[in-house]
C-alpha positions in Angstrom: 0.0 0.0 0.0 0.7 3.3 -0.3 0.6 6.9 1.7 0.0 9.6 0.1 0.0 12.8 2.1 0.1 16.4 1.3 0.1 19.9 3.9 -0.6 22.7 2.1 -0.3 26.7 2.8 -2.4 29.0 1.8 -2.1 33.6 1.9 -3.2 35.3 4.3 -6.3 36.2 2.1 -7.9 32.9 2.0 -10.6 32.5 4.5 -11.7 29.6 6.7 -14.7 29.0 4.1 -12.5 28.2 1.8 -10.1 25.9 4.1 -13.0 24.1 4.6 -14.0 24.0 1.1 -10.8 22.7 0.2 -11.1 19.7 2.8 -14.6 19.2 1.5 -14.2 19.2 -1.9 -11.5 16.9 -1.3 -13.2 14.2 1.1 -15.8 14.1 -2.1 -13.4 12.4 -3.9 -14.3 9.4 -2.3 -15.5 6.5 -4.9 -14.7 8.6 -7.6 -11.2 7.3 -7.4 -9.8 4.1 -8.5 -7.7 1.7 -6.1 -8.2 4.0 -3.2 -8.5 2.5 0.4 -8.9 5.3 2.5 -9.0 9.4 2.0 -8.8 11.8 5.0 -8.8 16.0 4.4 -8.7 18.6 7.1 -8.2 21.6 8.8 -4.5 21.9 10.9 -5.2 23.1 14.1 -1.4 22.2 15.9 0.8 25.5 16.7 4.2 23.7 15.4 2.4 23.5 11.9 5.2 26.0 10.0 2.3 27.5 8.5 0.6 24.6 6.7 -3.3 24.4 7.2 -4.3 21.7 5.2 -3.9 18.0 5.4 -4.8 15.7 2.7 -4.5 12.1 3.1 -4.5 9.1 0.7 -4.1 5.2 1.1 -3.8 3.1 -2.3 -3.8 -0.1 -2.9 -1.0 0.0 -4.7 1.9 2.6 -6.8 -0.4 2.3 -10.1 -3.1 3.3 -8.2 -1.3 6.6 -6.8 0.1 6.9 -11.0 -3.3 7.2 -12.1 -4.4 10.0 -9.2 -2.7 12.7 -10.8 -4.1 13.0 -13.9 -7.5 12.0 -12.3 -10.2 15.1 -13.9 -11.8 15.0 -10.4 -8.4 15.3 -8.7 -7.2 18.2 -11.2 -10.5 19.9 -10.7 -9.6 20.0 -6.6 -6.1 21.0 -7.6 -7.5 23.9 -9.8 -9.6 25.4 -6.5 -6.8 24.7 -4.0 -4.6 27.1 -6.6 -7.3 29.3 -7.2 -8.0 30.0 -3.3 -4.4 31.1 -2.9 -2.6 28.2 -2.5 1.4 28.9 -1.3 3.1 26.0 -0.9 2.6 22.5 -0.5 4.8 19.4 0.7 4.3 16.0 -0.7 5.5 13.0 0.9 4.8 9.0 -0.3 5.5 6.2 1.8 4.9 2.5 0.9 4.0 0.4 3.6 
């Protein structure tokens, strides 16, 4: 299996609305994704978070699984709002266990 996870920052002009848009938007990929065993999105709340307020959480099956994510329209289509609420930076980090 494996992890995908991603912490993203976002400007100072993005709004709590919109965090939780993000996470929302992004917990409706659920069964719209193929070889995905678990999805998790939310808000930060920890103090030693550098700045990162969302987490975004995937388990697949498998590396072919994560392969096909990316291009995913549904998954662009989240991508697209996360940029267009004022997305900074984000970390990536993939992990097969």
């Amino acid at each position: 299996m494996i992890d995908h996870i991603v912490l993203v920052k976002f400007g100072e002009t993005t709004t709590q609305e919109q965090l939780q848009e993000v996470a929302d938007r992004f917990k409706a990929l659920r069964g719209k994704l193929q070889g995905v065993v678990d999805l998790q999105a939310g808000i930060n709340f920890s103090e030693k978070s550098q700045g990162y307020q969302i987490v975004l959480s995937v388990r697949f099956e498998n590396k072919a699984a994560l392969e096909a994510y990316g291009p995913n329209p549904d998954h662009q289509a989240v991508a697209a709002y996360i940029r267009e609420v004022g997305r900074v930076d984000s970390i990536v980090v993939d992990i097969e266990i």
